[in-house]
N, C-alpha and C positions, 0 to 999 in steps of 0.2 A: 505429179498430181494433175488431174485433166481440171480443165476449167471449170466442167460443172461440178465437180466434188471440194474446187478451191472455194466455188461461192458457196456450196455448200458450208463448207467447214466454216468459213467467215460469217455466215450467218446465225449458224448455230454457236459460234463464240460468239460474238454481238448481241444475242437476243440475250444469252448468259451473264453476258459482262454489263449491258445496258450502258447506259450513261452513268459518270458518278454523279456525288449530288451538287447540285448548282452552287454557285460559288455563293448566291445570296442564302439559298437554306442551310447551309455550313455557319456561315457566319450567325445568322438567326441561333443554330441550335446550339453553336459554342457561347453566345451571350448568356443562354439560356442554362449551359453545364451541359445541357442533353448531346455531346460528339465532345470526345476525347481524340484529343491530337496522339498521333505514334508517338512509340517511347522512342526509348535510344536505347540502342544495343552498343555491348562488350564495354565493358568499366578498366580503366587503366589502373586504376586505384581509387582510393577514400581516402584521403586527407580529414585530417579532425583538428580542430581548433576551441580554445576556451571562449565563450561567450557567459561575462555576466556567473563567473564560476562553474558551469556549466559546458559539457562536453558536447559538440556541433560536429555530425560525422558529415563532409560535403566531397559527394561519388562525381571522380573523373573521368567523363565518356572518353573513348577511341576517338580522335579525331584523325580522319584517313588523310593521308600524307599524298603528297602529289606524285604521278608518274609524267614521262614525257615519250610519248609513240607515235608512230607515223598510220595517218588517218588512212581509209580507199581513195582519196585525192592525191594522195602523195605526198598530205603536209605535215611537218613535226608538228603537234600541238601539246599542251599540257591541260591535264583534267583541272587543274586548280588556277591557273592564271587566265587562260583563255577561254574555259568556263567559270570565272568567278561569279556569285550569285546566283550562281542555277543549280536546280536541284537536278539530280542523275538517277538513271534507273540504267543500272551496270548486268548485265551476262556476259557470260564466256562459252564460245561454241569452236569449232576447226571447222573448216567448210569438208572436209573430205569425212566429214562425221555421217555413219550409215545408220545412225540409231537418232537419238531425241534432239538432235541440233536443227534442225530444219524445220519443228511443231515448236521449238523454242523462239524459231525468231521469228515464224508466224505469228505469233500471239504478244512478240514484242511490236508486229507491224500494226495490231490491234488494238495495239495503245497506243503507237503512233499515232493513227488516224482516229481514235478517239479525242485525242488534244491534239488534232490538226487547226481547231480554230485559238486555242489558247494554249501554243506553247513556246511562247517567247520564253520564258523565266523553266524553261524543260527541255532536258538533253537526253537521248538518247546513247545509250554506248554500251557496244561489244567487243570485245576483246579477243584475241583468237590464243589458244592453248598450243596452239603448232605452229608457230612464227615462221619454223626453218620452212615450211612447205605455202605458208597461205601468205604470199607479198601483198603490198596494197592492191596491183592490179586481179590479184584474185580476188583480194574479198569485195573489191568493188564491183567487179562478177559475179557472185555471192550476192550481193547486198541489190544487185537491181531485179533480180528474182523475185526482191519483194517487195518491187517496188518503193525503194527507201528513199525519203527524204533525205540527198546528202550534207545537208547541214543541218539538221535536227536530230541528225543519226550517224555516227561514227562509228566504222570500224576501225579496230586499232591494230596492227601487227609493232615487233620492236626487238626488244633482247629479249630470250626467253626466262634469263634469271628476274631480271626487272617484273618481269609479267608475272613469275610462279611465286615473288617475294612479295606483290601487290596481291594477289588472290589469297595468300596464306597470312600474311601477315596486316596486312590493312584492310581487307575486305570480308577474311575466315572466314570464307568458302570452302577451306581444305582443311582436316585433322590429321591428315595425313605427311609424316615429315616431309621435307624434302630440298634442293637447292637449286631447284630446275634447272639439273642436271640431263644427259643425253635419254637417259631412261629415266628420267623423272614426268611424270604425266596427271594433272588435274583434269576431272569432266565432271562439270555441275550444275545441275538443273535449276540451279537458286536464281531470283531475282533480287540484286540489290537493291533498296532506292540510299541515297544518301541526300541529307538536306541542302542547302545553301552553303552550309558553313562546316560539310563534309563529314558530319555525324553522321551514323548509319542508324537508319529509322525504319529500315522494314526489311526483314527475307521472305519471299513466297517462292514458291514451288512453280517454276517458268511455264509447265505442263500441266496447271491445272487450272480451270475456266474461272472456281468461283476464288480462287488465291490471285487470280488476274483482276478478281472485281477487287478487292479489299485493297490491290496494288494502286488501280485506277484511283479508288478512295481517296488513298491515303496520299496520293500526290495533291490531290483537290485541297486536301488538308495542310499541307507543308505549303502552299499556295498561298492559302487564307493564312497563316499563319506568319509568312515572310510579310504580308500586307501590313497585319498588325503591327507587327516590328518595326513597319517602316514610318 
């Protein structure tokens, strides 16, 4: 893509996505009931208990389990120890992808520099579906194409069962069976976010402008929302 159609494209996302809303009118409109925080997706079960003779059904979110990959620096890290307290906004692309991986992390880079002034408590991270081929010094080749902040934004490569058993099983991104195996192959356009405390709170559509605004949203939201808690 030539420059003038990259600023392009950037500005026509931007003008789409706008800014989300301020952290003070968030707060204002949740006092107020008017902004509803993300649910939580995928239930592990309902537990039910007697309260007071009465029957109390209380629903058990997925809480996503930790992986341990090696970042584009070349470092082992883990998504749950070494980002504890941060919220994540997770895709998975291959860099040698000829279709939608490349307008994927465009518009991940979109949100990056959207919460380029407030993203301490926000991680960025992508995941690559073709470990055997994309090592850390690829995707860190990959990743400065877009200009990536490399500490706000990780790309991950690792085992590829590790990776197709975190996509399928903790993140279900895939309905697809599988054991990420030699022909086994996931490609998904979804955006995860997960909370703090590694609930999954939102899928959007990585390739669509106004499903990037609702993403932008709804971190602003898990934001204000870790505040309260605190």
């Amino acid at each position: 893509m030539s420059n003038n159609k990259t600023k392009r494209y950037f500005l026509g996302i931007a003008a789409a996505l706008l800014l989300p809303l301020s952290f003070y009118l968030i707060t204002r409109r949740l006092a107020e009931g008017v902004v509803k925080l993300p649910k939580y997706y995928v239930i592990d079960k309902i537990d039910s208990r007697s309260v007071n003779g009465k029957t109390q059904l209380d629903t058990v979110y997925h809480k996503v389990a930790d992986i341990t990959l090696i970042n584009q620096l070349g470092k082992t890290v883990s998504l749950n120890n070494d980002l504890a307290g941060k919220i994540l906004v997770v895709d998975f692309i291959f860099t040698g992808c000829p279709g939608p991986c490349p307008k994927l992390t465009r518009n991940m880079a979109i949100l990056q520099k959207t919460f380029k002034k407030n993203d301490t408590s926000l991680q960025f991270i992508t995941i690559t579906v073709d470990p055997a081929r994309d090592s850390f010094p690829a995707l860190r080749t990959y990743a400065d194409k877009f200009a990536v902040n490399h500490d706000r934004w990780w790309f991950l490569t690792g085992d590829k069962q590790q990776i197709y058993n975190y996509a399928r099983n903790e993140l279900h991104v895939s309905l697809q069976p599988g054991e990420g195996g030699e022909n086994d192959f996931i490609h998904t356009e979804k955006l995860v976010l997960l909370d703090q405390y590694r609930y999954i709170r939102g899928y959007y559509d990585g390739l669509d402008s106004a499903q990037l605004k609702y993403c932008a949203d709804d971190i602003v939201l898990l934001s204000v929302e870790n505040k309260h808690r605190k």
